[in-house]
C-alpha positions as CSV (number, residue, x, y, z in Angstrom):
1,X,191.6,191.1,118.7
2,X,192.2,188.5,121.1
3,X,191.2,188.5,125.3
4,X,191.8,187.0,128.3
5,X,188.2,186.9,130.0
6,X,188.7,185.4,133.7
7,X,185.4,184.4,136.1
8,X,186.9,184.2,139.9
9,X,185.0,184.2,142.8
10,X,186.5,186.3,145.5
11,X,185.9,186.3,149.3
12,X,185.4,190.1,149.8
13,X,185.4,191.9,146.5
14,X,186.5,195.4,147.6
15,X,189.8,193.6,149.2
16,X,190.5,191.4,145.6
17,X,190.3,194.5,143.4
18,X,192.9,196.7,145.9
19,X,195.0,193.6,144.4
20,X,193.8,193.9,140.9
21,X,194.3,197.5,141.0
22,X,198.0,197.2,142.2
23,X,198.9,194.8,139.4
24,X,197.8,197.3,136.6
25,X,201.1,197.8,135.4
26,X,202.2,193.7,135.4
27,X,199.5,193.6,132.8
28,X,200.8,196.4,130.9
29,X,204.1,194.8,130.9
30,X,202.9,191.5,129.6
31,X,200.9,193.5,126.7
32,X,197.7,194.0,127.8
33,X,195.6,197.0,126.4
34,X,194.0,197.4,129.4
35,X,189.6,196.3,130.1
36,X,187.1,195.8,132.3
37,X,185.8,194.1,135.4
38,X,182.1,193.6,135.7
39,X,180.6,192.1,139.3
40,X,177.7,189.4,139.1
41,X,174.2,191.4,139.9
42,X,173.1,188.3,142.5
43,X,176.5,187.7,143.9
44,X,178.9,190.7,144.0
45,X,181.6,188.3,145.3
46,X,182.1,186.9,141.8
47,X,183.5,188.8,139.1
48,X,184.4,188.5,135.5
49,X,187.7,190.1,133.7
50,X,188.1,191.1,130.4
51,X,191.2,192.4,128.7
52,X,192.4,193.3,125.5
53,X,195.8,192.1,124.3
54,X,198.0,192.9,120.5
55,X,198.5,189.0,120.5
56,X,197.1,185.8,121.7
57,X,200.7,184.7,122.6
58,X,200.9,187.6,125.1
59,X,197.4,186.8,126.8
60,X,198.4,182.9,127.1
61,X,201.6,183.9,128.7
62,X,200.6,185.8,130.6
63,X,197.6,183.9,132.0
64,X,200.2,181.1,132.7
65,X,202.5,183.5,134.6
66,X,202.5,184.0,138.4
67,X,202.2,187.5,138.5
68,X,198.3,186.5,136.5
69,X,198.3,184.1,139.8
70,X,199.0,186.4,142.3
71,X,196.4,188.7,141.0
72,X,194.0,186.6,141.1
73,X,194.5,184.8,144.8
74,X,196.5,187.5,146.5
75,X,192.9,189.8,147.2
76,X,191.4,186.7,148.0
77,X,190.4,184.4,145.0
78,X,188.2,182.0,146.0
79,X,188.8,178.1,144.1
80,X,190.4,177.8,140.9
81,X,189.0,180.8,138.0
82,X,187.6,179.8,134.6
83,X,190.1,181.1,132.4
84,X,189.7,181.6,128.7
85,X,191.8,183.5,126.1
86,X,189.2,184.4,122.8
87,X,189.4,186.1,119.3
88,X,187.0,188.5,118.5
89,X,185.1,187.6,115.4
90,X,184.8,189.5,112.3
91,X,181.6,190.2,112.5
92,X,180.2,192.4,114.6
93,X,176.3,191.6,116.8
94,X,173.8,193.9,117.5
């Protein structure tokens, strides 16, 4: 199963996920399964994304997309994010 996980520091998180909330269906339109969003526990101004996509194809395109940028910067993104699209291994950890 592959994912886009994105770290982005934000300038006011509350502002950046009224953004993130908005785009909801642009990611369901580009094939994501929908995920999560986790906030850093010393610096609630950075977060991490995590969502599930059918194909690796769709997550790369869609992380190279503008709608992906406006998501990102329109709350107020801070910088460039770390972006990564991953496959989930076989083998599940305990």
């Amino acid at each position: 199963m592959p994912y886009l996980h994105v770290r982005q520091k934000t300038g006011n998180y509350d502002a950046w996920k009224q953004v993130f909330d908005k785009s909801g269906d642009a990611r369901i339109d580009a094939g994501s399964k929908g995920g999560e969003v986790f906030q850093s526990a010393t610096n609630p101004n950075e977060v991490v994304v995590l969502l599930e996509w059918d194909e690796v194809d769709l997550a790369q395109t869609f992380a190279q997309s503008k709608e992906f940028q406006q998501m990102l910067q329109g709350g107020g993104g801070k910088g460039q994010p770390d972006v990564l699209v991953l496959n989930e291994t076989d083998d599940p950890v305990t």
